[in-house]
C-alpha positions, -999 to +999 in steps of 0.1 A: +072-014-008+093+016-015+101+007-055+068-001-057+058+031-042+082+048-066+069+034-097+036+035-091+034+071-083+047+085-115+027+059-139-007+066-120-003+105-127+007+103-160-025+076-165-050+096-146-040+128-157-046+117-197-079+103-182-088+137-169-076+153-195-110+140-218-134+154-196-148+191-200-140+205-169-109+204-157-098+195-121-056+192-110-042+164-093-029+171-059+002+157-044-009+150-012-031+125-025-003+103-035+012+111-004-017+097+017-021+073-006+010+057+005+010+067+035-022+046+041-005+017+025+025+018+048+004+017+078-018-013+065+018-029+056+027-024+092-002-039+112-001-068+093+036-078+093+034-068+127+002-087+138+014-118+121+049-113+135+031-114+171+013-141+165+040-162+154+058-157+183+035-165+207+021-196+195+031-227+207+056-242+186+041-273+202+014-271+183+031-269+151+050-304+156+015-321+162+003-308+127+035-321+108 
């Protein structure tokens, strides 16, 4: 998630601020957005792994034999 996170940051300023660059008034791109961006991403990242870490540990491996 990191190298993603460290490509994607670079190549979505330089494409968004050539976007903005076409309109007629002119607004920057703060950091911070990119930063939460991320940060949001990491956190979603997290519950999940986490949530589907907890559940495979408490189900019944019992349960999985009968299926196979």
């Amino acid at each position: 998630m990191a190298i993603a996170y460290i490509v994607a940051v670079p190549l979505a300023y330089y494409i968004v601020h050539r976007w903005l660059q076409q309109f007629a008034y002119k607004i920057p791109i703060y950091w911070w957005v990119f930063l939460l961006a991320g940060l949001l991403v990491f956190a979603i990242t997290v519950i999940t792994v986490s949530w589907q870490s907890h559940k495979a540990a408490t189900a019944n491996p019992v349960d999985a034999i009968k299926n196979e």
